[in-house]
Backbone of each chain as ProteinMPNN parsed JSONL, in Angstrom:
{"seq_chain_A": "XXXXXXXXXXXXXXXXXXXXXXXXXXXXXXXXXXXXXXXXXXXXXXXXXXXXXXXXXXXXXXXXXXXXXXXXXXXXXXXXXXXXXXXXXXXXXXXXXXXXXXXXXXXXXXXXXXXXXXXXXXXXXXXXXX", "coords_chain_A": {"N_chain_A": [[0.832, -1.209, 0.0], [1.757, 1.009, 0.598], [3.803, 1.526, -0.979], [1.825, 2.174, -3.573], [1.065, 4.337, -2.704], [3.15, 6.357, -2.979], [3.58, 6.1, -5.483], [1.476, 6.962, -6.579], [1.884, 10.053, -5.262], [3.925, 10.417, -6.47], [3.275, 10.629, -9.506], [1.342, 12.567, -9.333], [2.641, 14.513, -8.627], [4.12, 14.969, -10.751], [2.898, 15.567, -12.504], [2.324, 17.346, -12.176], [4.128, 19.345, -12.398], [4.63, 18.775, -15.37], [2.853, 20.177, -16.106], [3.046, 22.805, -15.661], [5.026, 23.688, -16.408], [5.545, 23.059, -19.619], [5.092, 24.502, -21.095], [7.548, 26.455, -21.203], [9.392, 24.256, -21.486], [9.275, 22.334, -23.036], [10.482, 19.3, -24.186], [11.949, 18.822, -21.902], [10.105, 18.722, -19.964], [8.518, 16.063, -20.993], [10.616, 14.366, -20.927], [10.572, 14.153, -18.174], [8.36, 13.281, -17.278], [8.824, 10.933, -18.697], [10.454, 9.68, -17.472], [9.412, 9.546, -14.912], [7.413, 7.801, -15.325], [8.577, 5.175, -15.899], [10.465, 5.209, -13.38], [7.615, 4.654, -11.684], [6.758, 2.403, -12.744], [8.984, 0.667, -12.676], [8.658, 0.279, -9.848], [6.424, -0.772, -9.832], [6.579, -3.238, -10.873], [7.959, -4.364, -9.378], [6.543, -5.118, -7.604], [4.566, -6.614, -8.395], [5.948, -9.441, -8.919], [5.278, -11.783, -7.119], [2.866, -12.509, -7.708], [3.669, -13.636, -10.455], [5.507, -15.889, -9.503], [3.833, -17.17, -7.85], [1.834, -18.453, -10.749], [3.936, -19.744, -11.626], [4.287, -21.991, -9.676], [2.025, -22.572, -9.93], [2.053, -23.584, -13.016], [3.625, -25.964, -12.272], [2.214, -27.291, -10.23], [-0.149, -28.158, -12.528], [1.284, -29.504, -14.331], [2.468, -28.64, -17.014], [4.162, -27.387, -19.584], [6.374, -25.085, -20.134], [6.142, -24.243, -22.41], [3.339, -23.437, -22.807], [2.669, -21.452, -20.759], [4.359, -19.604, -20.818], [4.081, -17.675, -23.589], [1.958, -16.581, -22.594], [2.884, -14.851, -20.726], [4.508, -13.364, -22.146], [3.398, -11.969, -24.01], [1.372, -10.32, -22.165], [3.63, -8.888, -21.446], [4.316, -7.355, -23.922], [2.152, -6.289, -24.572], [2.018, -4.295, -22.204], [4.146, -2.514, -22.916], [4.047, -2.023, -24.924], [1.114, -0.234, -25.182], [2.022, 1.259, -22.97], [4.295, 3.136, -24.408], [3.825, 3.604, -26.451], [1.727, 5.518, -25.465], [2.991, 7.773, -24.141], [4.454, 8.469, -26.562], [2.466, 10.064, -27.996], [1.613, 12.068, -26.223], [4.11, 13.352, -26.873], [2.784, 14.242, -28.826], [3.52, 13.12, -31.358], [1.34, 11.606, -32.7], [1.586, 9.403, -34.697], [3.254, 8.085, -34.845], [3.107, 6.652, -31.989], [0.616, 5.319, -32.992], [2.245, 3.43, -34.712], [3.392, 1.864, -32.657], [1.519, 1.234, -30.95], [0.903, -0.839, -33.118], [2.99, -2.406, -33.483], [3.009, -3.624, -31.281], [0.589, -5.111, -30.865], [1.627, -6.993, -33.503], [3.394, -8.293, -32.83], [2.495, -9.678, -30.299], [0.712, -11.705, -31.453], [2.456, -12.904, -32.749], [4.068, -14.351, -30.748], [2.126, -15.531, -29.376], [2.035, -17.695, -31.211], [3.304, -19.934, -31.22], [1.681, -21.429, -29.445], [-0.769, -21.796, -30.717], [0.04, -23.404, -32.558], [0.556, -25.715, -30.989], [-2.735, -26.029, -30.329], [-3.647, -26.61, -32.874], [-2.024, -29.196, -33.339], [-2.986, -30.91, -31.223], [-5.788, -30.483, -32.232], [-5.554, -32.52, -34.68], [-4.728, -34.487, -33.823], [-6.66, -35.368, -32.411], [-8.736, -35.511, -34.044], [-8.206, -37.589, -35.934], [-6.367, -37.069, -38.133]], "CA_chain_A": [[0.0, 0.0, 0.0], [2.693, 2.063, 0.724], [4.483, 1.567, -2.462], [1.016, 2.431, -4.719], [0.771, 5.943, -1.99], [4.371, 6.813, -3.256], [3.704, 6.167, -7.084], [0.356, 7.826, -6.908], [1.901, 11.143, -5.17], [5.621, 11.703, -7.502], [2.684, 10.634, -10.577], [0.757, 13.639, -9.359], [3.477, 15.738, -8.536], [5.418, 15.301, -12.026], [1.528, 15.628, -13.717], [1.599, 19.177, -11.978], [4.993, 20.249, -12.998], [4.551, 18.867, -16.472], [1.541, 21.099, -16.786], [3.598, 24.313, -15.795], [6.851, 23.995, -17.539], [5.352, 22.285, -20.755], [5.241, 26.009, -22.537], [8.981, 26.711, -21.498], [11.264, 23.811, -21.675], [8.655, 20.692, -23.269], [11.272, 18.452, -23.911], [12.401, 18.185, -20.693], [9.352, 18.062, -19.479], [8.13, 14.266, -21.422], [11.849, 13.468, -20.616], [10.37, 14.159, -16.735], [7.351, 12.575, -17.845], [8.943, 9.67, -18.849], [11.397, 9.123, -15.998], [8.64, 9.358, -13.486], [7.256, 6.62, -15.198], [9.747, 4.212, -16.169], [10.204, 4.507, -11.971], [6.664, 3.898, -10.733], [6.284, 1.176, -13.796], [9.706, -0.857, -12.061], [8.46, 0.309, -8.711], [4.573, -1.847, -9.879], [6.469, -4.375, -11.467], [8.329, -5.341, -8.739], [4.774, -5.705, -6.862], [3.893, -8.334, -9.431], [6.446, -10.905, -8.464], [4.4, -12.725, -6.194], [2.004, -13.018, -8.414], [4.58, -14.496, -11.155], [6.12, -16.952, -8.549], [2.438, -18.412, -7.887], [1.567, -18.507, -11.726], [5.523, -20.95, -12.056], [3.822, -22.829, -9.027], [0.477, -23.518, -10.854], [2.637, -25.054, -13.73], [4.932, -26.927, -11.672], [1.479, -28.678, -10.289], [-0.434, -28.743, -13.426], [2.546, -30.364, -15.302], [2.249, -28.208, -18.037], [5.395, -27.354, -20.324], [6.803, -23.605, -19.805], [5.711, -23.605, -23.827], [1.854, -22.818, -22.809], [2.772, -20.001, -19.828], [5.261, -18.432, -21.715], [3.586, -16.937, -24.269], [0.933, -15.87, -22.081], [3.539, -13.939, -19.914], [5.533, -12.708, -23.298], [2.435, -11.61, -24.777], [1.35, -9.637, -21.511], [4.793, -7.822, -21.473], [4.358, -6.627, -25.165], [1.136, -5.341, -24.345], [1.756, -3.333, -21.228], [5.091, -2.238, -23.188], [3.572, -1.22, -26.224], [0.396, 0.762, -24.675], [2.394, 2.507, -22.506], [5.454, 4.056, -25.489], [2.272, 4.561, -27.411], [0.871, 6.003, -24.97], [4.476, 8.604, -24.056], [4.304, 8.931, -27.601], [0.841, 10.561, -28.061], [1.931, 12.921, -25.429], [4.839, 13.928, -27.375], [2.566, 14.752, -30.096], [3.073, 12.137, -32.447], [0.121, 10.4, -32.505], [1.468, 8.897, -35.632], [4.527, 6.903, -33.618], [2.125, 5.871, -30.954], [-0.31, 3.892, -33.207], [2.873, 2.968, -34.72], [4.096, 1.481, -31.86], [0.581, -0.291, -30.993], [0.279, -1.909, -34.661], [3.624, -3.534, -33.831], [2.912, -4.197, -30.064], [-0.59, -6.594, -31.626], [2.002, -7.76, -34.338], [4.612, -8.814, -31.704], [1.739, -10.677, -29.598], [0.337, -12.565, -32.219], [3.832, -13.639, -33.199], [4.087, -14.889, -29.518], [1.093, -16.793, -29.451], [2.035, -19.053, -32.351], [3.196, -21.723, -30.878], [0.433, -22.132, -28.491], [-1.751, -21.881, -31.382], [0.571, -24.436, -33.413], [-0.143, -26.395, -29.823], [-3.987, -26.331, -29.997], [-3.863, -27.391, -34.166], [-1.855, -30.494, -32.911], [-4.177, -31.224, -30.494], [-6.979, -30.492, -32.478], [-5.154, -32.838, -35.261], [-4.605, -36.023, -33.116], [-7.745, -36.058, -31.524], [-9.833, -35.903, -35.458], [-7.384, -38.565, -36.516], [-5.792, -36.747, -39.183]], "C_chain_A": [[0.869, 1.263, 0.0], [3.483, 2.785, -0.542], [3.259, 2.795, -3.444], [0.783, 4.079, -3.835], [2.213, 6.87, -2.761], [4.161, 7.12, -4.875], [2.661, 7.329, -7.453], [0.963, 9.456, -6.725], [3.327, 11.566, -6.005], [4.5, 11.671, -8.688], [2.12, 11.931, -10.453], [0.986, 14.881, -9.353], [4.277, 16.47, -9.681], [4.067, 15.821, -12.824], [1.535, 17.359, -13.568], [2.585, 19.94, -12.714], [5.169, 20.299, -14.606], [3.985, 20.304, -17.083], [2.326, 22.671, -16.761], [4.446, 24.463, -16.472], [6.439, 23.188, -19.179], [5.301, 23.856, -21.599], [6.795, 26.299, -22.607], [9.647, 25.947, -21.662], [9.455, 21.968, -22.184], [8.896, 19.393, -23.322], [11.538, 18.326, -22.792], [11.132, 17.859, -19.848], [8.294, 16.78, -19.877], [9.209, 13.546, -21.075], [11.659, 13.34, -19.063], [9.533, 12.949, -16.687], [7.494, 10.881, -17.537], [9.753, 8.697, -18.029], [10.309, 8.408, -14.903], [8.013, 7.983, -14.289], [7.628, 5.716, -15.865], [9.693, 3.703, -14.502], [9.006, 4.0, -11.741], [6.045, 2.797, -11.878], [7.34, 0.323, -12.716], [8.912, -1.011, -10.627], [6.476, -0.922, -8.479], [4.723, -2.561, -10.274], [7.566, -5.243, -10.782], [7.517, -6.104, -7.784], [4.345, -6.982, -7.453], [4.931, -9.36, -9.033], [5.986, -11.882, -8.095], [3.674, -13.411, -7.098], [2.567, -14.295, -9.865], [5.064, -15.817, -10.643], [4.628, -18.134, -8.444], [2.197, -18.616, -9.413], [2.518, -19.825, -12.234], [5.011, -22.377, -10.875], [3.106, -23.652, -9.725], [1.258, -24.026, -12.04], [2.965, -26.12, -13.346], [3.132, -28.407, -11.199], [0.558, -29.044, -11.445], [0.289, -29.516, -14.494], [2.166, -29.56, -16.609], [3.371, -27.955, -18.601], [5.034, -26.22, -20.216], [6.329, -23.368, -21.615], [4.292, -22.629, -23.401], [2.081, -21.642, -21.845], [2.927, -19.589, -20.54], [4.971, -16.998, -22.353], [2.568, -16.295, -23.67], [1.571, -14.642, -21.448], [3.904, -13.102, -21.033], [4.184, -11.518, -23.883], [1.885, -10.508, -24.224], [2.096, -8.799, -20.877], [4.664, -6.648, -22.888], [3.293, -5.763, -24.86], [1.051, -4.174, -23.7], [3.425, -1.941, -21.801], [4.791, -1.203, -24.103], [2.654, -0.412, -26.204], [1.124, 1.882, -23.84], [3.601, 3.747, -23.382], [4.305, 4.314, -25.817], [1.856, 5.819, -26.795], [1.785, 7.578, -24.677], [4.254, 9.401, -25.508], [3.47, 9.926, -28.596], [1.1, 11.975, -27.15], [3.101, 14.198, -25.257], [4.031, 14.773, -28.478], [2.918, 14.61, -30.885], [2.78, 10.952, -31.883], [0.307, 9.009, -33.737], [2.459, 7.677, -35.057], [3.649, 6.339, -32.552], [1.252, 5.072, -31.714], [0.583, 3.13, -33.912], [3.374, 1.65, -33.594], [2.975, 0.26, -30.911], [0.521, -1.252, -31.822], [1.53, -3.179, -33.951], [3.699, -4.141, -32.567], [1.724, -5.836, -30.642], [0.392, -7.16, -32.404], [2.715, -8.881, -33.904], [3.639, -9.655, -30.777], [1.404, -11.32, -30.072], [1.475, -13.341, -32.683], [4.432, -14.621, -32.034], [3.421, -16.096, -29.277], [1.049, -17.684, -30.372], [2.212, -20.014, -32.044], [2.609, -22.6, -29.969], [-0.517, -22.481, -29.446], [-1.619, -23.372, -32.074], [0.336, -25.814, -32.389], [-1.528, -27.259, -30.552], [-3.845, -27.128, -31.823], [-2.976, -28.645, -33.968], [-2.744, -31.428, -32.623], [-5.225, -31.697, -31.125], [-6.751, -32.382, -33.649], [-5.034, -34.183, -34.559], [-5.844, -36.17, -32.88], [-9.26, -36.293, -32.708], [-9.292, -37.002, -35.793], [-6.164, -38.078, -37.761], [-4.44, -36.946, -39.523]], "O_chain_A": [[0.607, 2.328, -0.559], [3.682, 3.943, -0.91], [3.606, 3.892, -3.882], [0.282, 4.971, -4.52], [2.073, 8.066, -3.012], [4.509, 8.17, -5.415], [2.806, 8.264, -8.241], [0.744, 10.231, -7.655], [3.734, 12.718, -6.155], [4.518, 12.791, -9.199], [2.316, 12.634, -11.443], [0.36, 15.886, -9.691], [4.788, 17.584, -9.795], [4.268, 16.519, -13.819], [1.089, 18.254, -14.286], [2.31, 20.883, -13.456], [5.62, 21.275, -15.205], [4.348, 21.101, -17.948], [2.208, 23.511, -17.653], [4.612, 25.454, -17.183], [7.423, 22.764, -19.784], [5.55, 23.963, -22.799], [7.37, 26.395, -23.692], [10.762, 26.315, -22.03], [9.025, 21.007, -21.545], [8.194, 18.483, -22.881], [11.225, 17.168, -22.516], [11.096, 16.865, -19.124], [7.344, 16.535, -19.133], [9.117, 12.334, -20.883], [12.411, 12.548, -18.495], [9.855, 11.864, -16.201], [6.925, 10.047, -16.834], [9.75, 7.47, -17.929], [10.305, 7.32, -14.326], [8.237, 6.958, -13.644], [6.768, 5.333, -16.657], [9.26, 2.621, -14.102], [9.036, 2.785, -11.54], [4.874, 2.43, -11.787], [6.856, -0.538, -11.982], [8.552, -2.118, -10.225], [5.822, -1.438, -7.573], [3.737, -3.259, -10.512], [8.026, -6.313, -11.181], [7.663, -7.232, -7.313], [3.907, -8.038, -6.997], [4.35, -10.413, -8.771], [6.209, -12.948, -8.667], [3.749, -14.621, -7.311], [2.06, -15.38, -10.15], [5.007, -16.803, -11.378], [4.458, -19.306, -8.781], [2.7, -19.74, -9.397], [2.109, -20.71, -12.985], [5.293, -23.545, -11.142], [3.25, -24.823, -10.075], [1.091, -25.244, -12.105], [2.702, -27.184, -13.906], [2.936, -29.574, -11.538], [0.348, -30.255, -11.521], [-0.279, -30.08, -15.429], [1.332, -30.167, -17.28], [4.137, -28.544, -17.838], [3.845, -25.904, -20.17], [6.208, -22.201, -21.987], [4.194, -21.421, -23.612], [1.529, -20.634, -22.284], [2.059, -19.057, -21.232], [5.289, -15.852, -22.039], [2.192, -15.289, -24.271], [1.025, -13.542, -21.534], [3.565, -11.929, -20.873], [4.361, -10.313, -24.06], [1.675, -9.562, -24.983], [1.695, -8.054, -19.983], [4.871, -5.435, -22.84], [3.47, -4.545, -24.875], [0.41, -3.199, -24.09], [3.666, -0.871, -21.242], [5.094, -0.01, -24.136], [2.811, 0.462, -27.056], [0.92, 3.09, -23.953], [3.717, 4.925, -23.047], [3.755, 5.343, -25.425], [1.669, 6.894, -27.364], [1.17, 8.581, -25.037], [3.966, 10.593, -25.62], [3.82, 10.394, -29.679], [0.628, 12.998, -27.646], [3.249, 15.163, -24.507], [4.494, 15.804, -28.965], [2.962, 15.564, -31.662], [3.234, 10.018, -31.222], [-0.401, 8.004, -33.8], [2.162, 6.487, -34.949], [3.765, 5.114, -32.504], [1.004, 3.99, -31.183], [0.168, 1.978, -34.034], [3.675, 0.539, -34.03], [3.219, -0.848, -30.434], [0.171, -2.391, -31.512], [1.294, -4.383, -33.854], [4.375, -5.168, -32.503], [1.985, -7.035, -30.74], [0.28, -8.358, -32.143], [2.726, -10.029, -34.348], [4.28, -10.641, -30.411], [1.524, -12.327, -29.374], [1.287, -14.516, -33.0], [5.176, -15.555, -32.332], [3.835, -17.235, -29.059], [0.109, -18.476, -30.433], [1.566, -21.013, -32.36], [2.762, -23.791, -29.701], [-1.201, -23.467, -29.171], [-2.494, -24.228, -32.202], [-0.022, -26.874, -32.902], [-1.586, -28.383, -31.052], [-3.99, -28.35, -31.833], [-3.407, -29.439, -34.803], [-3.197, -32.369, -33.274], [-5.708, -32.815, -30.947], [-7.561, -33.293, -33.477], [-5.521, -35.059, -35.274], [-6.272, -37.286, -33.173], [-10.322, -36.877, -32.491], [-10.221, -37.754, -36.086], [-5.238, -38.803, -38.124], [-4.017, -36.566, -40.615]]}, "seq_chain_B": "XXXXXXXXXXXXXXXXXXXXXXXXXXXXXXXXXXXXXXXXXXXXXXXXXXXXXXXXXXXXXXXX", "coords_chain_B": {"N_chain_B": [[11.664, 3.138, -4.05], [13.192, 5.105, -6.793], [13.278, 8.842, -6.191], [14.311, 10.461, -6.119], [16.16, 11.37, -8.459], [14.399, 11.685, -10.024], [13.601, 14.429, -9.06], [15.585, 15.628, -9.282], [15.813, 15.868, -11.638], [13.837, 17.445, -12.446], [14.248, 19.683, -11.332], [16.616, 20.851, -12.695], [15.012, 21.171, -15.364], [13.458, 23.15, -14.524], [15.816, 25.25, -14.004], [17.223, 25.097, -16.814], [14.494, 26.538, -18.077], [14.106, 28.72, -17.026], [16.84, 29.889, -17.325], [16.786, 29.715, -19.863], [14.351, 31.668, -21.118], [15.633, 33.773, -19.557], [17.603, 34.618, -21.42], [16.586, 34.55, -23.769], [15.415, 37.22, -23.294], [17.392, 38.721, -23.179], [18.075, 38.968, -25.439], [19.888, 36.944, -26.72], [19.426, 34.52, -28.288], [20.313, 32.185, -29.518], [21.945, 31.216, -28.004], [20.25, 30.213, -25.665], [19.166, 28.336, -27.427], [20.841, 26.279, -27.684], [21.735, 25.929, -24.924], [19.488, 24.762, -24.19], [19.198, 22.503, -26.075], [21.535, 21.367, -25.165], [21.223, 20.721, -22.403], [18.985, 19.062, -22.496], [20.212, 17.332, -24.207], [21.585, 15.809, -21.768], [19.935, 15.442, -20.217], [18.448, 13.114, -21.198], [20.075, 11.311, -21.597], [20.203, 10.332, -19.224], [17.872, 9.565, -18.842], [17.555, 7.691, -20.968], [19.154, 5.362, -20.024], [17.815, 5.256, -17.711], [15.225, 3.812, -18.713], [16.387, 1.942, -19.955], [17.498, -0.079, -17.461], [14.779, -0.655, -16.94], [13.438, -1.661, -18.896], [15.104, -4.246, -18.76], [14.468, -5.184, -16.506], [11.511, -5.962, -17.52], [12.279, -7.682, -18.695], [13.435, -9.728, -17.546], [11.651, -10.598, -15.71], [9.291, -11.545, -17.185], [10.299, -13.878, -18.424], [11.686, -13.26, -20.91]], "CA_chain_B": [[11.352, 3.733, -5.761], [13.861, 6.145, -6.177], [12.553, 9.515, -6.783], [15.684, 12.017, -5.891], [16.303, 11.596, -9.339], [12.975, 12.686, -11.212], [13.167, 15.684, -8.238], [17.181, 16.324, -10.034], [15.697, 16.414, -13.486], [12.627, 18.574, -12.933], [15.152, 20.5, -11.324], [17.553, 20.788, -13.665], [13.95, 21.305, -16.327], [13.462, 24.233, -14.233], [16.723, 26.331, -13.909], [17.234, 25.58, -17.955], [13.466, 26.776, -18.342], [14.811, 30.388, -16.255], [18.156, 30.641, -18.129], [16.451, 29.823, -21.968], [14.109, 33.106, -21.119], [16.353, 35.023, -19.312], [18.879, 34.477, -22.276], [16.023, 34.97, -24.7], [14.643, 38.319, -23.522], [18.553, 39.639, -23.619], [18.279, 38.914, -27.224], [20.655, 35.855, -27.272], [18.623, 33.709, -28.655], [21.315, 31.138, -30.445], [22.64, 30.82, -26.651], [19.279, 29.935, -25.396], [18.913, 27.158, -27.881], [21.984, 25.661, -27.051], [21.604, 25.54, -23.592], [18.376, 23.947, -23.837], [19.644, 21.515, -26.254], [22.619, 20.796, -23.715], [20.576, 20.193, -20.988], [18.014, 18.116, -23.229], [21.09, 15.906, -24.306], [22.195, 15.231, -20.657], [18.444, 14.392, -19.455], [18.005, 12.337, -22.243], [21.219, 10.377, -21.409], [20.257, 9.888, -17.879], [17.041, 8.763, -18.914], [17.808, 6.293, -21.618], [19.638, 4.379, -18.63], [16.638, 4.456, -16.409], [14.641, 3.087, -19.32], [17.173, 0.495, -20.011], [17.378, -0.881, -16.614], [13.365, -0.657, -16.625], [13.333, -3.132, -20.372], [15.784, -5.82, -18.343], [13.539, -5.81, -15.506], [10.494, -6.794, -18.041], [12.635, -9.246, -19.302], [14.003, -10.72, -16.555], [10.14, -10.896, -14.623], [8.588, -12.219, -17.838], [10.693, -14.717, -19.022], [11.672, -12.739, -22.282]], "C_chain_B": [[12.003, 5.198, -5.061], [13.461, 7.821, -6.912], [13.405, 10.487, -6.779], [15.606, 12.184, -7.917], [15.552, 12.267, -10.138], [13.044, 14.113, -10.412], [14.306, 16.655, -9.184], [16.337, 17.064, -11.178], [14.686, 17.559, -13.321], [13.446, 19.74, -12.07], [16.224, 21.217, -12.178], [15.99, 22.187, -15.045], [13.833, 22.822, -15.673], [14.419, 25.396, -13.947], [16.832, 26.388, -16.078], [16.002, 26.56, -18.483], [13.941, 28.233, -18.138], [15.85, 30.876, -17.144], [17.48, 30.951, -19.61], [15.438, 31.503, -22.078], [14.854, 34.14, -20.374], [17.491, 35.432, -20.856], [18.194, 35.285, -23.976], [15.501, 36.963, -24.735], [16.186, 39.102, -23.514], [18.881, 39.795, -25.148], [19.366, 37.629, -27.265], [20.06, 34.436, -27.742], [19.078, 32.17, -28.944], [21.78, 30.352, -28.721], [21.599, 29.909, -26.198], [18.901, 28.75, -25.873], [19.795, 26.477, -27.523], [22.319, 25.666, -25.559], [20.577, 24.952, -23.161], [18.817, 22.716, -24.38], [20.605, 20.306, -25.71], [21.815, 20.148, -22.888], [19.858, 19.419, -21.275], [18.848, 16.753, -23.281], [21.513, 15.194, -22.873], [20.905, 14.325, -20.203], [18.566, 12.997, -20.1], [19.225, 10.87, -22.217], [20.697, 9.569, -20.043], [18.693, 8.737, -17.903], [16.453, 7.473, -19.754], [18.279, 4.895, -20.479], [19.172, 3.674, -18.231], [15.883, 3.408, -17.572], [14.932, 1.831, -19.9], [16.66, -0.855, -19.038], [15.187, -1.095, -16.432], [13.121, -2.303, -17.722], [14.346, -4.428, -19.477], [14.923, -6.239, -17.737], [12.482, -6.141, -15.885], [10.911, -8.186, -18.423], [13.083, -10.089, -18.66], [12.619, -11.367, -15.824], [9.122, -12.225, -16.192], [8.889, -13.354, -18.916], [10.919, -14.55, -20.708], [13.442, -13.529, -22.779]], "O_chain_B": [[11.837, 5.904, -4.066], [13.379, 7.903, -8.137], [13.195, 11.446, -7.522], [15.001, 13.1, -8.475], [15.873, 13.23, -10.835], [12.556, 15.053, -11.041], [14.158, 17.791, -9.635], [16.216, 18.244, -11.505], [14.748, 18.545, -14.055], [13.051, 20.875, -12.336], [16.414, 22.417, -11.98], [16.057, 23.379, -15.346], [14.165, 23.728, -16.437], [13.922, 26.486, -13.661], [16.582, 27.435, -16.676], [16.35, 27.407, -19.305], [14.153, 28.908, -19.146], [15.845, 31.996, -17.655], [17.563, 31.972, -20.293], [15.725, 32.355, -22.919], [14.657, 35.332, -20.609], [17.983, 36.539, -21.074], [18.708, 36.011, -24.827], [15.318, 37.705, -25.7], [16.103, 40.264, -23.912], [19.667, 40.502, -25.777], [19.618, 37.475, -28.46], [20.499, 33.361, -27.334], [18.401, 31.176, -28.678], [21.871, 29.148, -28.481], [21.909, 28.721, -26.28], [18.341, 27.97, -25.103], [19.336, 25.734, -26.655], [23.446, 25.289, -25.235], [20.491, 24.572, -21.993], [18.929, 21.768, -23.603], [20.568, 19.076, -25.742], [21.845, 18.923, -22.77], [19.729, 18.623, -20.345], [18.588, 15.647, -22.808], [21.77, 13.99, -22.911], [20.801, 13.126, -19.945], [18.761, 11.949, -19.484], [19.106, 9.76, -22.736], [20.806, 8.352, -19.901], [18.469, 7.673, -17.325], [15.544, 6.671, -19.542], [17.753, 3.795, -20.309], [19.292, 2.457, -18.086], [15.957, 2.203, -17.332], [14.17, 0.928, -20.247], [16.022, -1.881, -19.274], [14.673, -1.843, -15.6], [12.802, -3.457, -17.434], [14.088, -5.595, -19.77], [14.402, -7.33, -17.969], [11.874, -6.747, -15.001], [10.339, -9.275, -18.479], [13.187, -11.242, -19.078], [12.598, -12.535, -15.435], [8.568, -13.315, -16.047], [8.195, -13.71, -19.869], [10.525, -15.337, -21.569], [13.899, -13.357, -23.91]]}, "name": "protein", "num_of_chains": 2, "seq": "XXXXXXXXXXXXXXXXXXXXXXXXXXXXXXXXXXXXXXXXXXXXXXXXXXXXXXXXXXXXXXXXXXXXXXXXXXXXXXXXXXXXXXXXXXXXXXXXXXXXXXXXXXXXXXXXXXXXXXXXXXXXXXXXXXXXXXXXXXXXXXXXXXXXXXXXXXXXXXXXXXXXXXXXXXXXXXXXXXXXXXXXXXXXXXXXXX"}
C-alpha cells in the first residue's frame, strides 16, 4: 500500500509540474514525464512478483510445459510495453509513432502466441485422426 | 522507488526553463537554444539508462 501511496503522489506531482513547464522547456518536461514513469512502472512491477512466482507454481502442479505459460507472460509484457510508449508517444505529439508502436505491439503478440496456437492445431489434429 | 532523481531532473527542467528566457529576452537567442539543447542531451542520457534498466527488468520478470 505504501508503495502504490508513493507512485500515486511523484505521478501527481510530475503531472503538476509537467503542466507548468510544458510552454517553457517541453522536452524536458516528457523526458520528466517519462522518468517518473519508467520509476513507478519498475516500482509496480516489482509488486507483481508474487504473483509471477504463484503462476511458475500452478505449472509446476499442473505439469504443463513452460511452452503454454510463456507466451501468455511474453504476450502480456508486449502489451503493457507497447500501450504505454504509445501512450508517451501521443503525449509527445506524435500520434502517428504511438499507433505505430501499438500496430507492432498486436504484431509482436500474435507472433508470440504461435506456438500455443501451433499447440492447440496439434491437439486439435490427433484427436480428429488426421 | 527512487525519486531524488525525477526531483534532479525537474530540477535541472526548471533552472534551464529560467536561463532559456532570461537568455532569450537579452536577445541571445542562439545561446538559449543551445543551452536547452545541452541540458536536453544530458536528461536524455540519464534517462535512456533508467529506461534500459526498466526493459531488463520486463525481461528478466517475464521470461523474455
Amino acid at each position: 500500500m505504501e508503495t502504490l501511496l508513493k507512485i500515486c503522489a511523484v505521478c501527481v506531482i510530475c503531472g503538476v509540474f509537467c503542466a507548468m513547464f510544458r510552454r517553457y522547456s517541453p522536452g524536458i518536461t516528457i523526458l520528466v514525464s517519462l522518468l517518473c514513469g519508467a520509476a513507478a512502472g519498475a516500482a509496480a512491477l516489482h509488486m507483481f512478483s508474487p504473483v509471477l512466482d504463484f503462476l511458475k507454481r500452478l505449472q509446476k502442479l499442473t505439469g504443463m510445459e513452460s511452452a503454454v505459460f510463456s507466451p501468455l507472460l511474453k504476450t502480456a509484457a508486449i502489451g503493457i510495453l507497447a500501450e504505454i510508449s504509445g501512450a508517451f508517444c501521443q503525449d509527445a505529439g506524435e500520434a502517428a509513432l504511438g499507433k505505430i508502436v501499438a500496430l507492432c505491439g498486436t504484431i509482436l503478440s500474435t507472433v508470440c502466441l504461435l506456438p500455443l496456437a501451433l499447440l492447440v492445431l496439434d491437439l486439435l489434429q490427433t484427436m480428429i485422426g488426421g | 522507488m527512487d525519486v531524488d532523481l525525477i526531483f534532479k531532473i525537474a530540477a535541472v527542467g526548471i533552472i534551464v526553463s529560467i536561463l532559456n528566457q532570461v537568455l532569450e529576452r537579452s536577445g541571445r537567442e542562439e545561446q538559449a537554444t543551445m543551452t536547452t539543447l545541452a541540458a536536453l542531451v544530458v536528461v536524455l542520457m540519464i534517462v535512456v539508462q533508467k529506461i534500459a534498466d526498466l526493459f531488463d527488468l520486463v525481461k528478466s520478470l517475464f521470461n523474455f
